[in-house]
N, C-alpha and C positions, 0 to 999 in steps of 0.2 A: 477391410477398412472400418467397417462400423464396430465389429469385437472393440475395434483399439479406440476408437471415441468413444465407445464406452465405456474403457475403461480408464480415461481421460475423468469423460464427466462424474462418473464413479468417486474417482478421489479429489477432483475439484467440489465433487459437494461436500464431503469429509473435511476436504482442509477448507471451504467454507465457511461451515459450520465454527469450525475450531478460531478460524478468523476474525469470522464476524462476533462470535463468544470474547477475543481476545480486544477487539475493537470496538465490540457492543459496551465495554467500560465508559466510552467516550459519550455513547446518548445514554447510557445511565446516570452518567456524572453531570450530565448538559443540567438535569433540571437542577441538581446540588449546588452547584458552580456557579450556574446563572442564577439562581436565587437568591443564595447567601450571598456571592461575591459579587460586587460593583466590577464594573466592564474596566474600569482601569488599572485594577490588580489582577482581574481576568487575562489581563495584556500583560503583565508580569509573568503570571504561567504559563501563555503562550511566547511570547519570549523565550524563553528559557529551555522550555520543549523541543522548541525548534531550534536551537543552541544544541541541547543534548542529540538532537538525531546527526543531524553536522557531525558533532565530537565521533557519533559511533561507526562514523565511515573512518577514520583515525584508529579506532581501535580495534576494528574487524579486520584494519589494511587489505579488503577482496579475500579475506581468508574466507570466508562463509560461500561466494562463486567456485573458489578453487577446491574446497572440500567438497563440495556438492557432486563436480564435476568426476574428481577423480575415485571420490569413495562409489560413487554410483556405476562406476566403468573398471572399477578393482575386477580380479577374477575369483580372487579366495580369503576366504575370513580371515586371514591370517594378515595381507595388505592392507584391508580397512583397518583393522584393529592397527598397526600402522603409522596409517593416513590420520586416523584419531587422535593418534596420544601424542603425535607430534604436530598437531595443529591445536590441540589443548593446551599441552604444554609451551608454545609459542605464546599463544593468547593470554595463557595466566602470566608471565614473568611482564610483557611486555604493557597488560592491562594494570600490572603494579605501577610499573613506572608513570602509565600517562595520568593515574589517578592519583598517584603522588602528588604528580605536578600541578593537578587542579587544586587537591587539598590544600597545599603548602600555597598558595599563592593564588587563595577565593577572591583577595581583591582586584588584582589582573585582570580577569575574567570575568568578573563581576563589573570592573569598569567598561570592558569591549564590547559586552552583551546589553548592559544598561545605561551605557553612559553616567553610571552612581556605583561608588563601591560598600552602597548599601547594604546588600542583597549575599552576602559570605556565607552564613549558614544555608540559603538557598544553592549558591553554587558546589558547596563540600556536600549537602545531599545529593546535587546530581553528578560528583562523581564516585558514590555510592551506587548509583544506578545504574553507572555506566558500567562501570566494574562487574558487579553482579549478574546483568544482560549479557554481558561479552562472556562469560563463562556459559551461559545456557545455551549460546548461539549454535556451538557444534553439537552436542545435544539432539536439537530442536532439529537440525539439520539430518541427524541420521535416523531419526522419527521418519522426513521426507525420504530422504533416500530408502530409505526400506519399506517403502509406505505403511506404516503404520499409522496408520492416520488415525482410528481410533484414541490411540494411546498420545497421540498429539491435540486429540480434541480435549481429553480430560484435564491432561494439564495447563491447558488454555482456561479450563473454567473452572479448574482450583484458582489461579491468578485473579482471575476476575472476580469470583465470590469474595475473595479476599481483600483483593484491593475497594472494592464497594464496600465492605463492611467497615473499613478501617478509615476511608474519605467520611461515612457515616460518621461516625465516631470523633472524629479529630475536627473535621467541616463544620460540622452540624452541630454536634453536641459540645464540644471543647471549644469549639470558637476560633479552632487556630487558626483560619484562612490558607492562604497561600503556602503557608508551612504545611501546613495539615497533610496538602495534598501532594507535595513530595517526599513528607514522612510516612505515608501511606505507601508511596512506592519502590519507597527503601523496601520498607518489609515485606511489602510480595514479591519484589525482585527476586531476594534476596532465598523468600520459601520457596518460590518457584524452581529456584537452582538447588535447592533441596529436596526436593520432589523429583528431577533428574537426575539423582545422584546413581539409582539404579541401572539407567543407560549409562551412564558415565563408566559405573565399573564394569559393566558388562566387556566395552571394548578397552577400555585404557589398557596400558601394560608399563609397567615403567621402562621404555623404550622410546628414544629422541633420533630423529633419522633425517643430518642433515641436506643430503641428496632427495628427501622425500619433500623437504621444507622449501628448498631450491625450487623445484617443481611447482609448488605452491605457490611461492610468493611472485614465478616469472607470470603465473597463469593469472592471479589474484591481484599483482601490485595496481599493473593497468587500470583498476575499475577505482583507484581511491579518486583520481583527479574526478573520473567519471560519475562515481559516487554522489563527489562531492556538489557536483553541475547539474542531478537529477536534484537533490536536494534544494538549490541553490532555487533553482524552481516553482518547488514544492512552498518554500520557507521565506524565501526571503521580500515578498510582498508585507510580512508581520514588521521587518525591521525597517523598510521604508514607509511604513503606516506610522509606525512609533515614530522615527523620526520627523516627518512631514505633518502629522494628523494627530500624531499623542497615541500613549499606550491603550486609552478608552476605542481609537479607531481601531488597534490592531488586536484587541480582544471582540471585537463585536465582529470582525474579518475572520479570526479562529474562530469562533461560535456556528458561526455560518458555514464556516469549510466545512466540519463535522459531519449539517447536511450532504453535503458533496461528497461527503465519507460511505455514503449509499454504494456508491460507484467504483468507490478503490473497494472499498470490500467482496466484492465482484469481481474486482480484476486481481485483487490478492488472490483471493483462492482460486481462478484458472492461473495465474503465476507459481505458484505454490507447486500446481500438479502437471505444469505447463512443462518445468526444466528437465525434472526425469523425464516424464511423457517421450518430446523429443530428441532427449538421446538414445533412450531405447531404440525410441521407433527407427530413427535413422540408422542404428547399430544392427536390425534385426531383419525391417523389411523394406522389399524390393520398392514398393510404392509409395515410402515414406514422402517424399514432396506430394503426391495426391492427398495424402491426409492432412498432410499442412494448412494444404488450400480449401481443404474444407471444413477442416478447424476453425479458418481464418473467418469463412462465411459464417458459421452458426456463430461464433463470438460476436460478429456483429448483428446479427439479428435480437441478440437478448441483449449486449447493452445498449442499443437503442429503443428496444422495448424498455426498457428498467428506466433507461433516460426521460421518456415520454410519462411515464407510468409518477415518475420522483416528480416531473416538474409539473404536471396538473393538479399533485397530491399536496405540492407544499403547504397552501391554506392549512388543511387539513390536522396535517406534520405539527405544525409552528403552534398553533390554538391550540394544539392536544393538551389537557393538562388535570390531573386526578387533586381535587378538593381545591385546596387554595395553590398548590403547586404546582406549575405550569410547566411543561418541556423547555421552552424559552423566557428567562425572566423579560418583563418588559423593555429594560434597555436592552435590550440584544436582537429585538424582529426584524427591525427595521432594514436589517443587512439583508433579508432571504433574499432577495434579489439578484443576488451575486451568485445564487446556488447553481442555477442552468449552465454557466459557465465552467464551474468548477467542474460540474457532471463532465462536460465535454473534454476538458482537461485528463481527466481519468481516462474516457472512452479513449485516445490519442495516446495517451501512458500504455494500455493495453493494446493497441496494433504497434508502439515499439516492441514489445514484447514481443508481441506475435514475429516478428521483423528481424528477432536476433537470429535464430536458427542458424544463421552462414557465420557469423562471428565466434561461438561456441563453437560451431563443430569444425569448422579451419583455425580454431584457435589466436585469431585476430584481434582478440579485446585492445591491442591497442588505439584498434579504429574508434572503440567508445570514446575517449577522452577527446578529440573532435567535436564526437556527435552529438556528446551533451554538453560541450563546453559551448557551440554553435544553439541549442536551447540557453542554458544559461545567460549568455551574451542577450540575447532578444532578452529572457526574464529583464533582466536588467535596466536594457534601455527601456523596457516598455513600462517599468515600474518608472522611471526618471519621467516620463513623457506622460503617463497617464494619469498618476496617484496623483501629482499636485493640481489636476484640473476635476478628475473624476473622482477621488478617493478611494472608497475601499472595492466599486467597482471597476477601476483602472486597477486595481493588483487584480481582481479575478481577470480581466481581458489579457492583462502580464502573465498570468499563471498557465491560462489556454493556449497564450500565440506561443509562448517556449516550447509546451508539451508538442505543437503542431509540427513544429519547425525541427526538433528532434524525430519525430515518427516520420516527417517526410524525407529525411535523410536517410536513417536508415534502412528505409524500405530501397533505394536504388542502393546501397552497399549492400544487401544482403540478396538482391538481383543478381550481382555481380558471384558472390561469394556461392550462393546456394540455390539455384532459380527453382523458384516455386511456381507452377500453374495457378492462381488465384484466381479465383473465379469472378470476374472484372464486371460482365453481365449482371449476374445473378446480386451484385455488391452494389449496382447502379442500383436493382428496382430496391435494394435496404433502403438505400439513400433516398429515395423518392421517396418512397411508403413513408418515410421520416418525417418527410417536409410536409406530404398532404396533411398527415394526422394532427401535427405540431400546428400546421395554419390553420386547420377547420376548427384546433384548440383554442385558440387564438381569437376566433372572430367569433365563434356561437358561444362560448364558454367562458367567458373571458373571467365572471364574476361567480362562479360555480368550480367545483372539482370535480373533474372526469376522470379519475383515475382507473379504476375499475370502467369506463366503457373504454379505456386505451386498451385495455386486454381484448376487446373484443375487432376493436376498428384495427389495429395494428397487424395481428394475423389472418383479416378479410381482405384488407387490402395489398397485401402479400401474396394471399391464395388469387385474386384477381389478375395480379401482374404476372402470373404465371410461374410463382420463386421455385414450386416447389417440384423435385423430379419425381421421373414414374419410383424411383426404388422408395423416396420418401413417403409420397401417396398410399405404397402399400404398406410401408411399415405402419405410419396413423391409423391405418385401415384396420389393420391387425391390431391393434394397441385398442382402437376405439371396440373391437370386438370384441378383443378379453372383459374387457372392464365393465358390460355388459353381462357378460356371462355373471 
């Protein structure tokens, strides 16, 4: 059992890394963004953003689930290679079309996203990004599948170097604004899928298999409604802010997410190394549900540590700021408020995660379009219910109850589908250890950052409640002994 969480955590620091590299763009650009740009054109780019991630559940159609699945559980190079070129081949012809459609008809699109059919050269950039991403996707994917993870980290920080130098340049220097920063992402899309092209040829073959693509799309189509309602989620507190509050509230709401970006970067990279991880294991060994369940435990011991850790630190976080440049321009603090939530929101995204294991391996995805269409539904009302009384803290409370209400589903469909032993005890004293540290933050510290003594209080109070077993004891033991040596 430990070899194999090892070698879990192994490539969840790899792909990590390579995440937070690809996601570290976001607090690179925070202080570019918020500095040059006014929170109400801020809310134009996030708009938009969250427009494009929508579009790319449309042009992924689950192909990126269904590849994962099947390339990973091929038996000979000769299937991958495949599974490849006809899940490429699918994505290029069909990535023409929907990007056609954006191009030819920017004010469409431009009016459902903005209410203004201002914004056409903004919308024809983002179906330049869409286009370009949807090609890297299968790529990207068979980096995972083979874990390569290396070679998935480098190309995440060619994108990033790239895209930071060119938001430089266009932002800052040029003065484009809002242009700047999705002509910025045209051209690393765009390198980035160049920079793949070596994977690419490695498996392509000019070979289109449509019994292979049948396959694909029965396993794949299910997760678009799905997709669509984790997204829905995720995104659309920004379009009810705009609408209710003005584009100023729902840039100052993105800005802030960001922070809460702490958290999905953490749960990306255990999702990352999460998919294989558990089809292997279930494919290879007998104890596969015991490792589950105790995957499940240390997952939540560290994002509640990181939770704890993010939310005494934000002072901190938000002030940071080198000469006259600030991490946060001044219109945009005012939101960090909203961050604990979103944290939480992430932490509830990652135990669905944890919670698919029966849906994948009985091949069920159609139960997803339920389970997040039931999240979504709550986003919803609860953005209707909250945003016009609380503002952009009634979209973080909207963002939370969805993710909750999703993870608490399907945790009993995945009871049913694949019964995992989870460790119920041992997950109460997380939960406790939680609340003491969090309250004792709260009343002694209220006007100070504890960040650094959360690392201390958070695993005493753990070691006190009894978390840890005799086999963990002695691993530490041994671990504290080498490192001495």
């Amino acid at each position: 059992m430990l070899s194999s969480i090892k070698r879990l955590t192994r490539h969840s620091a790899v792909y990590g890394i390579g995440h937070i590299l690809s996601r570290a763009i976001g607090f690179l650009l925070l202080p570019i963004h918020t500095n040059f740009i006014d929170p109400e054109q801020y809310g134009v780019a996030a708009l938009l953003f969250s427009s494009l991630a929508i579009f790319t559940v449309f042009f992924s159609y689950g192909m990126d689930v269904a590849f994962l699945r099947y390339f990973v559980l091929a038996d000979t190079r000769e299937e991958k290679r495949l599974i490849f070129s006809t899940a490429l081949i699918s994505l290029f012809f069909s990535g023409i079309i929907f990007s056609g459609l954006i191009f030819l008809f920017p004010g469409l699109f431009s009016k459902i996203i903005f209410t203004s059919k201002n914004f056409t050269l903004l919308i024809r950039l983002g179906a330049g990004i869409l286009f370009a991403d949807t090609l890297s996707l299968i790529p990207f994917l068979v980096l995972r599948g083979e874990e390569r993870s290396k070679h998935f980290v480098f190309v995440k920080l060619a994108n990033i170097l790239l895209n930071v130098g060119l938001n430089v340049v266009f932002v800052v220097v040029l003065k484009a604004g809002v242009r700047g920063i999705f002509i910025s992402n045209v051209i690393a899309s765009v390198a980035t899928l160049i920079i793949l092209l070596p994977v690419i040829s490695e498996f392509f073959e000019n070979k289109f298999d449509f019994s292979v693509l049948k396959h694909l799309l029965n396993f794949g189509l299910p997760y678009i409604p799905s997709g669509i309602a984790v997204l829905v989620m995720d995104q659309i507190g920004r379009f009810f802010l705009d609408r209710m509050a003005g584009k100023s509230a729902a840039g100052i709401f993105s800005a802030n997410c960001k922070l809460g970006m702490f958290m999905a970067l953490l749960v990306a990279a255990f999702r990352f190394a999460w998919h294989p991880f558990f089809l292997k294991t279930a494919k290879e060994q007998k104890d596969a549900p015991q490792i589950f369940a105790r995957v499940l435990t240390y997952f939540l011991a560290v994002t509640m540590l990181f939770f704890l850790l993010i939310t005494f630190s934000l002072n901190e976080i938000v002030s940071f700021h080198i000469g006259n440049i600030a991490l946060f321009g001044k219109g945009f603090t005012k939101g960090s408020s909203i961050v604990p939530f979103i944290l939480l929101a992430y932490v509830f995204y990652g135990l669905y995660v944890n919670f698919m294991i029966g849906i994948y391996l009985k091949k069920k995805t159609r139960y997803l379009i339920f389970i997040t269409s039931a999240g979504a539904l709550t986003g919803v009302l609860m953005n209707t219910v909250l945003v016009p009384v609380m503002n952009i803290t009634g979209a973080a409370l909207a963002t939370l109850s969805a993710y909750a209400v999703m993870a608490g589903i399907i945790f009993f469909v995945n009871r049913k589908l694949y019964p995992v032993p989870y460790e119920s005890w041992r997950i109460c004293k997380i939960l406790f250890t939680t609340i003491i540290v969090y309250t004792a933050g709260k009343i002694f510290f209220v006007k100070q950052g504890m960040g650094l003594l959360v690392l201390i209080l958070f695993p005493l109070f753990l070691f006190i409640t009894g978390f840890l077993t005799k086999g963990e004891k002695a691993a530490i033991n041994s671990l504290l002994k080498r490192s001495v040596r």
